[in-house]
C-alpha positions as CSV (number, residue, x, y, z in Angstrom):
1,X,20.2,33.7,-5.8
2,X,17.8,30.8,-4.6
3,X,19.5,27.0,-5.4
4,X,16.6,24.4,-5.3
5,X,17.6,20.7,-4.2
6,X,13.9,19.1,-4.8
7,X,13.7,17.4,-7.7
8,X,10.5,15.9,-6.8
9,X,7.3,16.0,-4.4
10,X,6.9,12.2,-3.7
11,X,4.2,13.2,-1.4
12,X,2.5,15.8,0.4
13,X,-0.2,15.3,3.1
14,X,-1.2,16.4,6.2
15,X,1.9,17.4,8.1
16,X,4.2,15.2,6.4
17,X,6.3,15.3,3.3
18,X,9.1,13.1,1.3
19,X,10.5,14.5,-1.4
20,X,13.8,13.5,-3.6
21,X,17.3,15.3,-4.4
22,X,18.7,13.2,-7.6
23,X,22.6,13.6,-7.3
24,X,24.0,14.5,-11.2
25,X,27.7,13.1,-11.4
26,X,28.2,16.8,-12.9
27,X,27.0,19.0,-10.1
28,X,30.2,21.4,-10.0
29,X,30.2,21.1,-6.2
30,X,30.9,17.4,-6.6
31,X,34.7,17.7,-8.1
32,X,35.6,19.4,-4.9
33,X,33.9,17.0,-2.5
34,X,35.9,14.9,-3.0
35,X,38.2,14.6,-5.5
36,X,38.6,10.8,-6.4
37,X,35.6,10.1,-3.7
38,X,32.5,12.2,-4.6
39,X,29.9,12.2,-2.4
40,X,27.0,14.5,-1.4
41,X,27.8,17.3,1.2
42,X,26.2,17.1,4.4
43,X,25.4,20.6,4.7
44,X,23.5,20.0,0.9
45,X,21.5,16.9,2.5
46,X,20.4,19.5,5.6
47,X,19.6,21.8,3.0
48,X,17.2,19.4,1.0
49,X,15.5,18.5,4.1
50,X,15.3,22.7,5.1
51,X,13.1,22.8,1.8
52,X,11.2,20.1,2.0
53,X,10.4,21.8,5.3
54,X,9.7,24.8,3.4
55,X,7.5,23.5,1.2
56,X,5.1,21.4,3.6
57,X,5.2,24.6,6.0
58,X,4.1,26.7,3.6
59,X,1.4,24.7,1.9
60,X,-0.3,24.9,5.0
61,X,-1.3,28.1,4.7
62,X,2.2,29.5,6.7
63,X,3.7,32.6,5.2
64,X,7.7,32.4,4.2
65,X,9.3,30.8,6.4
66,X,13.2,30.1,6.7
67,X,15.2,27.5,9.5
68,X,15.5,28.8,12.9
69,X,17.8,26.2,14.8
70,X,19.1,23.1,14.3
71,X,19.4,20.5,16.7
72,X,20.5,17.0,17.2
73,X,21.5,16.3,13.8
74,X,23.5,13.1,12.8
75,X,25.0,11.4,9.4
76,X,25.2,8.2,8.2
77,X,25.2,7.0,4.7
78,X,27.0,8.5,2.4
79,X,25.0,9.8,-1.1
80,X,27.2,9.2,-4.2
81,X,26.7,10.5,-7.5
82,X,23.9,8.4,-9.8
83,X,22.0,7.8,-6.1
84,X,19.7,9.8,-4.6
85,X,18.7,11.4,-1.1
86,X,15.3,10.8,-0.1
87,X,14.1,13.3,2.4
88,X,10.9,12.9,5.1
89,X,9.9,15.6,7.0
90,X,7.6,15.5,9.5
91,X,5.7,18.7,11.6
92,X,5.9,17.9,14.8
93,X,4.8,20.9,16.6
94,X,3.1,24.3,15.5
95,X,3.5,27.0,17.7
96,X,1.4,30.4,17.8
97,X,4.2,32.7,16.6
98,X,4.3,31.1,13.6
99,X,7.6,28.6,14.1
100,X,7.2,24.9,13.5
101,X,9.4,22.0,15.3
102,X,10.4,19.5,12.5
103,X,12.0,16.0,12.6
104,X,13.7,14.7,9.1
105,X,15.2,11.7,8.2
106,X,17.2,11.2,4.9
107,X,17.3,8.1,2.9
108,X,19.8,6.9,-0.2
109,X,18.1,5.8,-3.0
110,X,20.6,3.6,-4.9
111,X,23.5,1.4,-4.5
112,X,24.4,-0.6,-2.1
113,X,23.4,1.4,0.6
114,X,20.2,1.8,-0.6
115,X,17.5,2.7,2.2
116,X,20.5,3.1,4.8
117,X,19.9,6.5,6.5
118,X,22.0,9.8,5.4
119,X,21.2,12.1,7.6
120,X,18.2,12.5,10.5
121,X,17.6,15.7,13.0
122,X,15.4,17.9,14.6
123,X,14.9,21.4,13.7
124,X,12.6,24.8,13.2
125,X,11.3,26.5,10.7
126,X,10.2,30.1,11.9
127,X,8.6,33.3,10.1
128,X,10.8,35.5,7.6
129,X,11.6,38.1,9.5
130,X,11.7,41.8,7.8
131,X,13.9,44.5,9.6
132,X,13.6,47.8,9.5
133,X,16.9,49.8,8.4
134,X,17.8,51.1,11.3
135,X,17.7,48.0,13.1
136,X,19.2,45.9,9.9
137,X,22.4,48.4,10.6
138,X,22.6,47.9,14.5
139,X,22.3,44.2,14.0
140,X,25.4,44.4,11.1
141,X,27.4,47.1,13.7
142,X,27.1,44.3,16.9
143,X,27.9,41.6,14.6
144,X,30.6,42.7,12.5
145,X,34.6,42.2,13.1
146,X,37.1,45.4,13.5
C-alpha cells in the first residue's frame, strides 16, 4: 500500500523542489493525534519531504529510490488542520552509487504561524535495493527476535 502526502508540485527545477501537503480536518490519523489538539504528525511532515525527495530524484533520470538515513532533523511549528505544510527540498550532493544527500525545510501555510518553519533536516535518498531470497531470509533470521 503506497500513501501519497503531495498534493501539489509548486515547482520543479534543477535540483530543487517545493511541493504542498494540504492537512483535511478528516484525515483519520488526525483524531488520534491529538484528541482535542489535532496537529500534523511529525513523522507525516518527514514523510512529505521523503517524497518530495522522491520525486525530484527521480525526475532526474535516477531509478527508484527510497530514504537511506536521516540526520539532524528538528521541529518547530506545529501544522493544524485547514493549514498546510509546505516542503523544499534541495539536492545537495549526488554520489556515483546512485545516493543523493538532501536538505528540506518545511513551511505552514496558514494561520497564524504561517511561514514559521515545521520541520528542516538533512538526509539521503539511495537506490531500491532488490535482494535475492536467500539473502532476504538471512537478513529476516539476524534481525528477528526469539
Amino acid at each position: 500500500m503506497q500513501f501519497t502526502f503531495l498534493d501539489d508540485i509548486l515547482s520543479l527545477e534543477g535540483n530543487r523542489i517545493s511541493a504542498r501537503k494540504r492537512v483535511d480536518p478528516k484525515e483519520p490519523y488526525l483524531a488520534d493525534h491529538f484528541p482535542g489538539f489535532p496537529i500534523l504528525p511529525g513523522v507525516l511532515m518527514l514523510e512529505t519531504m521523503v517524497q518530495a525527495a522522491r520525486h525530484l530524484c527521480e525526475s532526474q533520470g535516477s531509478g527508484p529510490v527510497v530514504v537511506g538515513q536521516v540526520r539532524a532533523v528538528k521541529y518547530g511549528a506545529m501544522v493544524k488542520p485547514g493549514h498546510a505544510l509546505r516542503v523544499e527540498v534541495n539536492i545537495e550532493e549526488g554520489e556515483d552509487s546512485g545516493t543523493y544527500l538532501c536538505r528540506g525545510t518545511g513551511f505552514v501555510e496558514g494561520g497564524p504561524n504561517d511561514g514559521d518553519t515545521a520541520i528542516s533536516g538533512r538526509f539521503t535518498m539511495r537506490p531500491v535495493q532488490v535482494l535475492n531470497a536467500a539473502h532476504a531470509a538471512k537478513q529476516e533470521a539476524e534481525t528477528t527476535c526469539s
